[in-house]
Phi, psi and omega in degrees: 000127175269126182311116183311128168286017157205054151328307170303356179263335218268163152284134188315321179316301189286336159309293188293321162331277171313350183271320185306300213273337144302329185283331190297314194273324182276344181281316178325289212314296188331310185312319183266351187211024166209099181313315187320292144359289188297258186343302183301326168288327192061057172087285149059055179285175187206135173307183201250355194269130161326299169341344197239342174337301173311338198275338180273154194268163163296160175223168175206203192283311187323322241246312204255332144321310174288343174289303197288346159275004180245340193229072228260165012306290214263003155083192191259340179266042154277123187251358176260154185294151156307319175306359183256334177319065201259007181222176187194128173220163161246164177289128162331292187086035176319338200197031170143228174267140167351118179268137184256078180307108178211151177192159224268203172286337185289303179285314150332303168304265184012280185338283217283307208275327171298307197304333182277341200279282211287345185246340162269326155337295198277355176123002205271164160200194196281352180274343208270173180234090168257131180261121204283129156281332217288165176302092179294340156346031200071333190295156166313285182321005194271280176283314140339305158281330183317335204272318185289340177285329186309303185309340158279339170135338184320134170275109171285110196264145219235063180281330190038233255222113174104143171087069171255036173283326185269353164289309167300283165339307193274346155311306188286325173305319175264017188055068190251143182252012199211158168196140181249140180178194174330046236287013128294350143258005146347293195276355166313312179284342159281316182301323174261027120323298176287335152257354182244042166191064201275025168220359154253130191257123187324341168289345192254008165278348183082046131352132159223354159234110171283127185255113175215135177227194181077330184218180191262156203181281196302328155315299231275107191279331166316261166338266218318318157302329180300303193300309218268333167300313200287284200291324187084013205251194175238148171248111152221164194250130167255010201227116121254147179181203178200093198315334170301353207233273177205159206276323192195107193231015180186139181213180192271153179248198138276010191254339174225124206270005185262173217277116186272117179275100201261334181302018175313304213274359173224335164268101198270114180238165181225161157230198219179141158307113179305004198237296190284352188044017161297132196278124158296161156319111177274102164206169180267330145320010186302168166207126215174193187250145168284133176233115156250139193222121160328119176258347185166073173236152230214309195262316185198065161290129179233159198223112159076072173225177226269129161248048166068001187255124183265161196182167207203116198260132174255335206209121190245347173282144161303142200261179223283346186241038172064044174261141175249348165334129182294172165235153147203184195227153211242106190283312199177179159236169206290313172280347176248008124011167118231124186278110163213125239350064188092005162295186174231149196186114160245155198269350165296321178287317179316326221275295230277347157295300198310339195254015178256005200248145161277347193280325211271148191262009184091314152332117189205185151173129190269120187253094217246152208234125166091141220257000175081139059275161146250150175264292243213149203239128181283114262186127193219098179265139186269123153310145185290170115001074198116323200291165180222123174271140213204160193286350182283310210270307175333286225265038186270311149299320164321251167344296196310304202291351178271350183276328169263313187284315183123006201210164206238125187239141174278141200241126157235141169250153182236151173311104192336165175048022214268310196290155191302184185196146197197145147284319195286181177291157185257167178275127172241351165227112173280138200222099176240122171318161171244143209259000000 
């Protein structure tokens, strides 16, 4: 059954009506056509009503990583004939071995009307000219959002990654008014602004909308001023998703910065103590990890399982720019945590200190030597252009992060432009053995 493109509009009753009556029908089918599932349950039945979900145990990337290395491409939890196959993508693997990703002609549409959902949300329509940055390489995020920007009406230009001397030419040749990417790469692209276009400023390209996913950023109202000063465009992030899941289920609106979950009627989500994995309340200031379930998926349908994102539902009431879609905000994920001493400490909350100092260019990474325990969070920040760094600013910063966080940071300033740059996600806590 094909999703409605304006699910997010609906009244919740009737959201939940379609959720009763898909779950009913994807707990069968799973049951009868994924072994992984059968096995993980152990026999295991349930009534057909969401209420008993919980009563089924979580799965996560490990889990499913270890299938496709025992059943391999496509692991055990494929649940469609190969022959339904009509696409195959990977995971980055950013956080292990690659997942070997495939969906069906069923699930592609699905995909494209949320992900359109969730990019009209954010300002794209038929008038804009966007040019997709993303990895076309196998990542999901390439050709897989491409299909949701086409679907709002946009004329989509298919650029993905690398040239960007000729990404700036072809903006200007083509009058495109919008780009979708990273928000770390703007400044890749200011810096070759600034040495290959010396009579041009990110503002004379016209832009008028940043479309952005894949890294963490858009919380931070600081960055977010920063993009919309420099470029002149409004920034938001329209691309949240999960590629194990769906590519794109949720985006910033213009009435809000919290993140709109337009995907009810084919995604079910709860959320769970990240340590004990016990279900909370879906209400709101709960806080906790996103647990997600295929409501009507067809090829590697999952059913509750963990995507490592911790997140704080603000708003369960309709928002202001009439979407009835829950809202929440993305705290951190679970694998990039860091404990020190016995604090929890995400590199978002680091961001949003960093970005409050003018010497600094936003770029940083904590850089942690050994598997922890730690005392102290090792913290490696880049400098601006100009700025000159001192033992003043060290324990300036220093201060700030012991006054909000709660922790005590070892600080190295680094020389401008010295820390890595990706089109792609930039990394922000590297994990090095210790020698």
């Amino acid at each position: 059954m094909e999703p409605s493109p304006t699910a997010d509009f609906t009244a919740l009753d009737r959201i939940a009506a379609q959720q009763r009556e898909r779950w009913h029908r994807q707990y069968e089918y799973v049951l009868e056509n994924s072994p992984f599932f059968s096995e993980l349950w152990s026999g295991r039945r349930v009534a057909p009503g969401l209420e008993d979900l919980a009563s089924l145990p979580l799965c996560d990337k490990e889990m499913l990583q270890l299938s496709q290395a025992a059943v391999p491409p496509f692991g055990s939890f494929l649940a469609a004939p190969e022959k339904s196959v009509v696409r195959v993508h990977r995971s980055s693997g950013t956080t292990g071995r690659p997942m070997n990703l495939v969906i069906s002609a069923a699930d592609a549409q699905q995909t494209a009307i949320v992900g359109a959902r969730a990019q009209r949300a954010s300002g794209l329509g038929a008038r804009h000219r966007v040019v997709h940055c993303l990895n076309y390489q196998l990542w999901m995020g390439g050709f897989t959002d491409h299909t949701t920007l086409e679907m709002t009406g946009a004329t989509v230009i298919p650029f993905g990654i690398g040239g960007s001397e000729l990404l700036i030419r072809t903006i200007r040749e083509l009058g495109i008014t919008a780009i979708s990417c990273t928000p770390s790469y703007p400044m890749v692209l200011e810096r070759v602004i600034e040495e290959r276009f010396s009579d041009l400023s990110p503002r004379d390209l016209g832009l008028e909308l940043g479309l952005f996913g894949g890294e963490a950023g858009l919380d931070d109202d600081g960055f977010r001023t920063r993009l919309e000063t420099t470029w002149g465009f409004k920034a938001r992030n329209a691309n949240y998703g999960s590629a194990d899941v769906m590519c794109n289920f949720a985006a910033q609106c213009e009435h809000s910065k919290d993140l709109h979950f337009v995907a009810l009627d084919v995604l079910y989500p709860e959320v769970v103590d990240p340590v004990s994995g016990e279900s909370l309340p879906w209400r709101e200031s709960v806080e906790g990890e996103l647990v997600l379930t295929h409501l009507a998926r067809e090829c590697q349908p999952l059913v509750r399982f963990r995507t490592a994102d911790i997140i704080v539902l603000t708003g369960t009431s309709p928002c202001a720019c009439g979407r009835t879609a829950p809202r929440f905000r993305v705290i951190g994920r679970r694998d990039d945590m860091v404990v020190v001493r016995g604090i929890n400490v995400f590199p978002t909350s680091v961001a949003t200190l960093i970005n409050k100092f003018p010497e600094f260019s936003g770029e940083y990474r904590i850089v942690l030597a050994g598997p922890g325990p730690y005392d102290r969070l090792p913290l490696e920040v880049e400098l601006l252009p100009g700025r000159q760094g001192d033992t003043a600013l060290e324990h300036a910063l220093s201060a700030a992060i012991k006054s909000a966080l709660q922790v005590t940071a070892q600080i190295a300033l680094m020389p401008p432009n010295s820390l890595p740059r990706t089109a792609g996600k930039t990394r922000r806590v590297i994990r090095k053995e210790k020698k």
